[in-house]
C-alpha angles and dihedrals in degrees: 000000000000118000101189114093088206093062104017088058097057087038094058089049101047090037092062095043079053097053085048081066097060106072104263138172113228125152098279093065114111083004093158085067090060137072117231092246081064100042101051085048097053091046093053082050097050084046099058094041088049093051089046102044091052099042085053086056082048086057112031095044117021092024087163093066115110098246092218090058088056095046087058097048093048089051087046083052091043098047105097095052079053092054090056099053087085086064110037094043109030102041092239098152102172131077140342087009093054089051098044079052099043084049092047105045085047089066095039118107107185120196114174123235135318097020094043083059096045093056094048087052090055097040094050090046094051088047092054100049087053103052077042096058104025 
């Protein structure tokens, strides 16, 4: 909904640490219960739904936005869950990594299906009628 870089780029980063706050069901929930074959795939898959559902938003409701505008903003809201892949996946335990981690997990609020799921559909829904009337 923002077209300007300088303000759209921070935006993306703080709403996401702002949706971590909202209990909320992503891959990493209940992750001691899963091996890490299954986590990673669980994550890819996560990945590639994320990246299509929202480039169907992108489609079906601000057509007009330049798709690779959007894809840059999803990959800035998404950075910080990036950033962690070092530690979660490779094993790497030490700094910067610990303390991208640490920040990350502060702000995350986790809720277990189906209720994690529940709460990211209306979140996303409320979202979208916003930036559709506003």
């Amino acid at each position: 909904k923002v077209g300007t870089p300088q303000l759209a780029i921070p935006l993306a980063l703080l709403s996401h640490l702002a949706a971590d706050v909202l209990p909320h069901w992503d891959v990493a929930t209940n992750k001691k219960g899963k091996t890490k074959k299954l986590l990673i795939a669980q994550a890819f898959a996560d990945v590639v739904l994320g990246f299509v559902l929202s480039f169907l938003l992108l489609i079906f409701f601000f057509p007009q936005t330049d798709p690779f505008y959007a894809f840059l903003i999803i990959l800035v809201a998404q950075s910080l869950d990036w950033a962690t892949v070092p530690y979660y996946f490779f094993g790497m335990r030490y700094p910067p990594f610990t303390w991208i981690y640490k920040f990350s997990k502060y702000f995350n609020n986790d809720l277990d299906k189906p209720w994690g799921i529940v709460t990211q559909v209306v979140l996303v829904g409320v979202l979208l009628l916003l930036a559709l009337f506003f």
